[in-house]
C-alpha positions in Angstrom: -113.5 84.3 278.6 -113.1 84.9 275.0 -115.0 87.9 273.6 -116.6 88.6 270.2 -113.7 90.7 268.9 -111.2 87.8 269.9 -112.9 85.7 268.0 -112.9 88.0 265.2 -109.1 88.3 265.7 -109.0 84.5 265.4 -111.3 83.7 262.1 -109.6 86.9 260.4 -106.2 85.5 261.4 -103.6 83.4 259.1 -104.7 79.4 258.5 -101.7 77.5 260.5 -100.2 74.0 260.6 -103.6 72.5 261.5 -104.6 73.8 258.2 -101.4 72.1 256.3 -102.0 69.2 257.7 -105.8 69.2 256.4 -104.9 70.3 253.1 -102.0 68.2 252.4 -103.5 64.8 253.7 -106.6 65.8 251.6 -104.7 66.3 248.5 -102.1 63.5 249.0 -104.9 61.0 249.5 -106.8 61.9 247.0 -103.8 62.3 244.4 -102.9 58.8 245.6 -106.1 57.1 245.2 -107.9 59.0 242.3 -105.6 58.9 239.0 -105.9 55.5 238.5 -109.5 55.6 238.4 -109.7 57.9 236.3 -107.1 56.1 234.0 -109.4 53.0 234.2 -112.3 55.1 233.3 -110.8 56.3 230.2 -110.4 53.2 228.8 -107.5 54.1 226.2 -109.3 57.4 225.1 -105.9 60.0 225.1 -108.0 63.0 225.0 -110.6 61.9 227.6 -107.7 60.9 230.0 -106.0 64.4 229.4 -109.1 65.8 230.3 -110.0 63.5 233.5 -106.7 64.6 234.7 -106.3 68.0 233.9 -110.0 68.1 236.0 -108.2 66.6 238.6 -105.4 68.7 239.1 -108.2 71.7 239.9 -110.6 69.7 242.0 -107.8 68.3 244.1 -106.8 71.9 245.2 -109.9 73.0 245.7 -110.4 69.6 247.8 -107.6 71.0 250.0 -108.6 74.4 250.4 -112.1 73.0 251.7 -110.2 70.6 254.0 -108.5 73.5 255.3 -111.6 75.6 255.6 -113.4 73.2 257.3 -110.9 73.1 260.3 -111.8 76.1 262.3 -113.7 78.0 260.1 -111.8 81.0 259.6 -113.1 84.0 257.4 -112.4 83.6 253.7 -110.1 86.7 254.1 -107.7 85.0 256.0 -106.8 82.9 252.9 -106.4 86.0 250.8 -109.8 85.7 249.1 -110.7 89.2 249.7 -110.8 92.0 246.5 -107.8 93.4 245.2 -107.5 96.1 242.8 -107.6 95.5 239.1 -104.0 97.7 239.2 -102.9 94.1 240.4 -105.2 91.9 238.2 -103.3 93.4 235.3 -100.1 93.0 237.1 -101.0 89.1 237.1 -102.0 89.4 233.8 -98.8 90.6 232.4 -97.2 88.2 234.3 -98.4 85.2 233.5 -97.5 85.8 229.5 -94.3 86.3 230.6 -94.3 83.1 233.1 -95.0 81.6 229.8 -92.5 82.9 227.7 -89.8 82.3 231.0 -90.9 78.7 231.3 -90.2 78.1 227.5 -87.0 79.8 227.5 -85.6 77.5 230.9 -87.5 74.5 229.4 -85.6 75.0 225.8 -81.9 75.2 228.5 -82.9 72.6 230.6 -83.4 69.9 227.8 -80.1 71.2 225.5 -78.2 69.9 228.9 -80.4 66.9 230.3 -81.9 65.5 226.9 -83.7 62.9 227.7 -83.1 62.4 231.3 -86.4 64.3 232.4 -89.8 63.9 230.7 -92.6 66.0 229.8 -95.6 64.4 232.3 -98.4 66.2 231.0 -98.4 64.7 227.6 -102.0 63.7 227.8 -103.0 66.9 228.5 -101.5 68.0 225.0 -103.2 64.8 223.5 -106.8 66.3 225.1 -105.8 70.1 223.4 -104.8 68.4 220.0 -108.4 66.4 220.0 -110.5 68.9 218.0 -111.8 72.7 218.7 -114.2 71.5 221.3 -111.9 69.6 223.4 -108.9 72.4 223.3 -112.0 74.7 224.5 -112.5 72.2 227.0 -109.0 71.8 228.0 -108.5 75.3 228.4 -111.3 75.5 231.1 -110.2 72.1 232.9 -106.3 73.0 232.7 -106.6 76.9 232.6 -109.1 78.0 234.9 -110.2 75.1 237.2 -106.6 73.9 237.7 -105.4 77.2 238.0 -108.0 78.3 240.2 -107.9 75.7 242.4 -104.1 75.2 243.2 -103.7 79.0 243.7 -107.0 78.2 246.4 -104.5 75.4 248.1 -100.7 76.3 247.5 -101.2 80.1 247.9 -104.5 80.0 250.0 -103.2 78.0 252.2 -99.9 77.3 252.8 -98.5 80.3 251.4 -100.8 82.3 253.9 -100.2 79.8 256.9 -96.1 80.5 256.1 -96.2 84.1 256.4 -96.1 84.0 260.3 -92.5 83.1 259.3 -91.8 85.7 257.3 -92.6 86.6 253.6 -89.5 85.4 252.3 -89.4 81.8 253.8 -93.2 81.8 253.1 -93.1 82.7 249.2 -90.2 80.4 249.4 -91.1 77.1 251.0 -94.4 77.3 249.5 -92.8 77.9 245.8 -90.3 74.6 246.8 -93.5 72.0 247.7 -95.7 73.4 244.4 -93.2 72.6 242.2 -91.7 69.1 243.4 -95.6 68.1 243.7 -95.5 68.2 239.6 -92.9 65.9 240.2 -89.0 65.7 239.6 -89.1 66.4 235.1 -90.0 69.2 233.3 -92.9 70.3 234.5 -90.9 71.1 237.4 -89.7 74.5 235.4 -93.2 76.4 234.9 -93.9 74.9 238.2 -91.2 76.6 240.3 -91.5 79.9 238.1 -95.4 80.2 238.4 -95.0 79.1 242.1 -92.6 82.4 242.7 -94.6 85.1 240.5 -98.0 83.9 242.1 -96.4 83.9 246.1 -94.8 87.6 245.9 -98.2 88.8 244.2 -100.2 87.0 247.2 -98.1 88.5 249.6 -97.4 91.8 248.2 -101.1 91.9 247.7 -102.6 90.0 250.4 -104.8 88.2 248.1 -104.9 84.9 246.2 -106.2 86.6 243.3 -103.5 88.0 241.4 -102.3 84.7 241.5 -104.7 83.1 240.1 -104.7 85.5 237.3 -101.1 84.5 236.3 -101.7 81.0 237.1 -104.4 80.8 234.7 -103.4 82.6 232.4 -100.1 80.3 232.2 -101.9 77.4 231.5 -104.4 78.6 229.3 -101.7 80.4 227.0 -99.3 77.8 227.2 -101.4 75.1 226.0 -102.5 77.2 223.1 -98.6 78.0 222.6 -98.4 74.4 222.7 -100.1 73.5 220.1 -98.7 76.4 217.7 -95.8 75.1 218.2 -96.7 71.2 217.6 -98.8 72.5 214.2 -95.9 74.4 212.7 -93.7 71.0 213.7 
């Protein structure tokens, strides 16, 4: 018969393929079923759709994480959401500006050798930034911390954790490869794949997500502002 500290053992230990499987159906089917509602409920409005969507993106990982949670109810420390020192906060901090400047710097290569063969997808995100103060403000809370937040909750949280009983490397790894081809095959592959790696060796080396979602944040905050530098000096 099971006792107390087993079960302890079991909600304290790693999310597994029962989690995946909750978390990816969740955000699949809701990826696959939401964006064109959103799109008709936009109605032609660029900035609103830019912001409907950038609102997505978060509420779809945290949608994950809690179909994830919800399977056997383990302890919010087995998904990395436990404290962590602010020696690694900074560590995320300083490493999301340079996720930024890293993404730019591949983006700039990438399109010098592809031109026009891969797109930018997240044009209406920019189009939601360039719509006035109070929708950049907006934008910055939809795509910076909501989005950030919540795919560090489901890429990191969950699979990333659930990985690790293969090892760290395969973990940081695989779970780097999935994040970034679910931005899709164009350029938002590049900030993807590099955010993806950063934020996976912080969650493991730190054993919590939140490092992570320092950088991630802090990635798409700055680099929509850098964004729109860069369009205004255009």
């Amino acid at each position: 018969m099971p006792t107390s500290s087993d079960a302890r053992t079991l909600a304290d230990a790693h999310p597994g393929w029962p989690e995946i499987a909750a978390a990816a159906v969740t955000y699949a089917g809701l990826l696959f079923l939401l964006p064109p509602v959103l799109t008709d409920l936009a109605a032609g409005d660029a900035a609103l759709r830019g912001q409907l969507l950038a609102a997505l993106s978060g509420l779809l990982g945290f949608a994950a994480f809690g179909a994830a949670f919800v399977i056997r109810r383990r302890r919010w420390g087995a998904f990395g959401v436990r404290r962590v020192s602010w020696r690694w906060l900074l560590a995320g901090l300083a490493l999301g500006v340079a996720a930024v400047a890293l993404s730019r710097l591949v983006v700039i290569v990438v399109v010098a050798l592809t031109g026009d063969a891969l797109v930018d997808p997240q044009g209406s995100y920019q189009d939601a930034a360039r719509a006035g103060g109070a929708s950049l403000a907006l934008q910055l809370v939809l795509l910076g911390l909501l989005t950030g937040a919540g795919e560090e909750f489901a890429f990191r949280g969950v699979l990333t954790n659930a990985l690790t009983r293969y090892g760290s490397v395969l973990a940081v790894s695989v779970s780097t490869v999935i994040f970034a081809v679910a931005h899709g095959i164009n350029l938002a592959l590049v900030p993807a794949l590099i955010v993806g790696l950063i934020a996976g060796v912080l969650t493991v080396r730190s054993r919590s997500i939140w490092p992570g979602v320092v950088v991630h944040v802090v990635n798409n905050s700055l680099g929509t502002i850098v964004s729109q530098l860069l369009t205004s000096a255009a």
